[in-house]
Each structure stands twice: as structure tokens, then as C-alpha cells.
N, C-alpha and C positions, 0 to 999 in steps of 0.2 A: 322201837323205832317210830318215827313220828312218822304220820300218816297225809298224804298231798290228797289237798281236795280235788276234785274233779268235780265239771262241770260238761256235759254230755248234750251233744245239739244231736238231734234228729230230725228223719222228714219220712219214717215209712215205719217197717216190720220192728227194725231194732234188734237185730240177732247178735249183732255186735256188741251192742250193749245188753245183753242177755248174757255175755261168755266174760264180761268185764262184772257185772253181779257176780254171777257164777265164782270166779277167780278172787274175789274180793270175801265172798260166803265160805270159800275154801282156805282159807287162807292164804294164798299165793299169791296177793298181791295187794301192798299195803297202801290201799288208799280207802277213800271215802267219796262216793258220790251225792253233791252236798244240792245236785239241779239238774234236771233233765228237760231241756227246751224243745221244743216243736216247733215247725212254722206250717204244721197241717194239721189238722184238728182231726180226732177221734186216730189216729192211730196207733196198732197194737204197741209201737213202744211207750205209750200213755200208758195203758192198760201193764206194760210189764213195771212200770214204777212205783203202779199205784198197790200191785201188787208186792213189792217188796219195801214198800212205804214209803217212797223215793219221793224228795217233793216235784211237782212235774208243772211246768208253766205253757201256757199256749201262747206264742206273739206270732199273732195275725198278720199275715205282710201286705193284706187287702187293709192295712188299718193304718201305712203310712204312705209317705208320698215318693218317697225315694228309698234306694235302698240303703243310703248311709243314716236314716232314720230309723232304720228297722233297726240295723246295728247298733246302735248309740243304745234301744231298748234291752237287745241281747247284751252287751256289754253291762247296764245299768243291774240286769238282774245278775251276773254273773259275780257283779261286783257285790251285790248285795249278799250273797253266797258264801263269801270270801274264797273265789274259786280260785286256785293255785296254775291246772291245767287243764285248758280245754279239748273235748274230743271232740274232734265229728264221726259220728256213727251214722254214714249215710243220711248227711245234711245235704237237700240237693239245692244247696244256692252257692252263691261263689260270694267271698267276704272281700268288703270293703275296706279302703283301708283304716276305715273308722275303727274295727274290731281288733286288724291284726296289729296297728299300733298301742293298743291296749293291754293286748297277749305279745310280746315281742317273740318269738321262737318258744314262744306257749301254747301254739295251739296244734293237736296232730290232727294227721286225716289218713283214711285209709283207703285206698286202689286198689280194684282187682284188676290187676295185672301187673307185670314188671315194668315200669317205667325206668327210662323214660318212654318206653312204647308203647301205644296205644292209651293215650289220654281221652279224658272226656265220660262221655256217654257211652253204652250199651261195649263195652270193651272187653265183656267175653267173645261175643256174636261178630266183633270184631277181628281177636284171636284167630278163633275156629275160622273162620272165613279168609284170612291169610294163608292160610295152612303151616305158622309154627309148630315146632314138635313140644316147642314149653310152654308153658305159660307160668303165671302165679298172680302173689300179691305183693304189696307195697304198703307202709308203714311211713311218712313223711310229717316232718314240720311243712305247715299251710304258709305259702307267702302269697305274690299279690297276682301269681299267675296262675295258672289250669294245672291240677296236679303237677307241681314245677318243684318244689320246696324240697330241702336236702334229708338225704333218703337214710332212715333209721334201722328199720330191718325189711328183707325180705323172703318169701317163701318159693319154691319152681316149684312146680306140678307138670305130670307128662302131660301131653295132648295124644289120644291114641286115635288109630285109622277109625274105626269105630264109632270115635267117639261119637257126643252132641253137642250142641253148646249149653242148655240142661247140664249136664253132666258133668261138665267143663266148670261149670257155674258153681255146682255144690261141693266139686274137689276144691278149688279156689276157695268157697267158704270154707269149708274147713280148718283150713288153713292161715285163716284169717282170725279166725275163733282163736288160734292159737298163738298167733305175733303178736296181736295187739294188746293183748294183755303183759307180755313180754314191754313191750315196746316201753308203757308204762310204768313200769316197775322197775327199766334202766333208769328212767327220768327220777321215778322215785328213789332210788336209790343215787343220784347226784353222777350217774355214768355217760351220763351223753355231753359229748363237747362239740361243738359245732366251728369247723373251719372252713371258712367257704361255702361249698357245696358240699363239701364233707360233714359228715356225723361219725366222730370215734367213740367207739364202746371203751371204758376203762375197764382194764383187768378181764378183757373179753374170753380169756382162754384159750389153747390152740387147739385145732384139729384137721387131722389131715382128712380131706374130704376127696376121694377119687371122681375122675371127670363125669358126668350123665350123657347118658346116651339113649334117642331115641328116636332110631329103632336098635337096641343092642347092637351092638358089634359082633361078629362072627369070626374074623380070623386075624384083626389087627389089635 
């Protein structure tokens, strides 16, 4: 099976792109990461590229004037790449539509949380502080709004009385670690059709999934 390039934008740790390595080293997911972009300098997802020999580019954003310049850069190199499909792995800038008209429904992103609730920023601490019982993550093609774009897969995770937002934080990664590499490898395999705001999986399977509840139920 022929193998989709990937092109992987960052801006911090990169655990994401650590469990898309990972998945890629395991066989489970047949792609090739062909660029891994940054728009901060010295971070550990630099270091985790360099360590799996991954070529790694730094575009400065203190280095253009607008931000459909910095795009046109990111784009330039992506193209040089011959990237197929874009991730963001906790890329924290929002794309212009200089990028996304480049990648039409080629580039995903990943949210913790269930969208469409709680977008943006800090949207565990968000979670936790509403006092939902669920939470999780999100899986989305990127369009020209704030996590908006039609939703690919996602995970729930409980929120318990106990809990913390810490806590909260590393169940959701988890979990995260696990869809997105998923996500991928629908794409890669030619299963994602997009209608609307919809994303159908082909061939996705059935399964009977009983309701979650939480706090358990007791006598109903």
C-alpha cells in the first residue's frame, strides 16, 4: 500500500506527534513523515525529530510581517516536501486562508475536548470548571474558524467528583495518542468522505455501544 506523506506543524512538547512516530515505527499506520515545522524555537518536538531523523524546520513568525506571510512560508516548505496531509500537533496559531486553500480538507487538528464544546484555549480547566461528567477529544479537518471544521473521530473520557484538571488532562491525552493516529490512517486508506459538516468513515463497522453513565446508575 502506498504510503501519504505527512507534514506535522508544531509549537510545544509534541506527544502527539511522538504516538504518530510511534504508530508509523509499529507498523499501524502507513505513512511517512516527510517535515516537521515549528514556529518556536528549541522545542522538545524539534529534539523528538531530530531524534528519529525526521527533517525538522524552524519558520520564525517574528520574521514576517503578517500572518498570510508566515503561511505562504509554511506552505512553501510543505510543498517542497511533497506533503500529502497536514497535522497540527499542538500548532498554537490559527491558519490563514493562505494555508488552508493550499490543503483544501488536507489539513487535521486535534482538540481536547468534545467539540463543539469548549473551543479555544485552556479547555480542560474549562471542562473541569463547568462540572461536565464527560469530557474527551476531537479529531477535525481545520477550516477558517476556531476548532469549527467537520469532525472525524472522537474519544469521551469520565470526569469523576475527585478528579483535577491535571488528571483530566492526561486521561484526554491518552486518548488522543490513540485517535489521531486512527484518524490518519482513515485518510490514508481513502475512507473519509466529507458531506457538509459531516465526515463518513467507509466500511466503518457496526457496534453496539451501550449508553455511559456517570455517575452509574443504580436502579434504572
Amino acid at each position: 500500500m502506498k504510503k501519504i506523506n505527512l507534514g506535522v506543524l508544531v509549537s510545544g512538547g509534541g506527544s502527539n506527534l511522538q504516538s504518530i512516530i510511534d504508530s508509523i515505527e509499529r507498523g499501524r499506520l502507513d505513512a511517512v513523515i516527510r517535515v516537521v515545522i515549528s514556529n518556536v524555537p528549541g522545542v522538545r518536538a524539534l529534539e523528538r525529530s531530530k531524534t528519529h531523523n525526521i527533517p525538522a524546520v524552524l519558520i520564525d513568525p517574528e520574521n514576517f510581517s503578517t500572518r498570510e506571510e508566515f503561511d505562504r512560508e509554511v506552505v512553501a516548505v510543505l510543498k517542497i516536501h511533497c506533503v500529502d496531509l497536514v497535522i497540527m500537533a499542538g500548532f498554537m496559531r490559527i491558519l490563514t486562508p493562505v494555508l488552508l486553500k493550499a490543503f483544501p480538507m488536507k489539513i487535521m487538528n486535534i482538540h481536547p475536548a468534545l467539540l463543539p464544546s469548549f473551543q479555544g484555549l485552556h479547555v480542560q480547566q474549562k471542562a473541569f470548571d463547568y462540572g461536565v461528567k464527560f469530557s474527551g477529544c476531537t479529531v477535525h479537518f481545520a477550516d477558517e474558524g476556531v476548532d469549527t471544521g467537520p469532525i472525524i473521530i472522537q474519544a469521551v473520557v469520565p470526569v469523576y467528583d475527585d478528579d483535577t484538571a491535571d488528571a483530566l488532562q492526561q486521561r484526554i491525552l491518552k486518548e488522543e495518542h490513540r485517535i489521531y493516529p486512527q484518524a490518519i490512517q482513515f485518510y490514508a486508506d481513502g475512507r473519509l468522505e466529507i458531506d457538509g459538516r459531516k465526515v463518513h468513515i467507509k466500511d466503518p463497522g457496526t457496534m453496539e455501544t451501550p449508553g455511559m453513565h456517570n455517575p452509574p446508575l443504580e436502579k434504572f
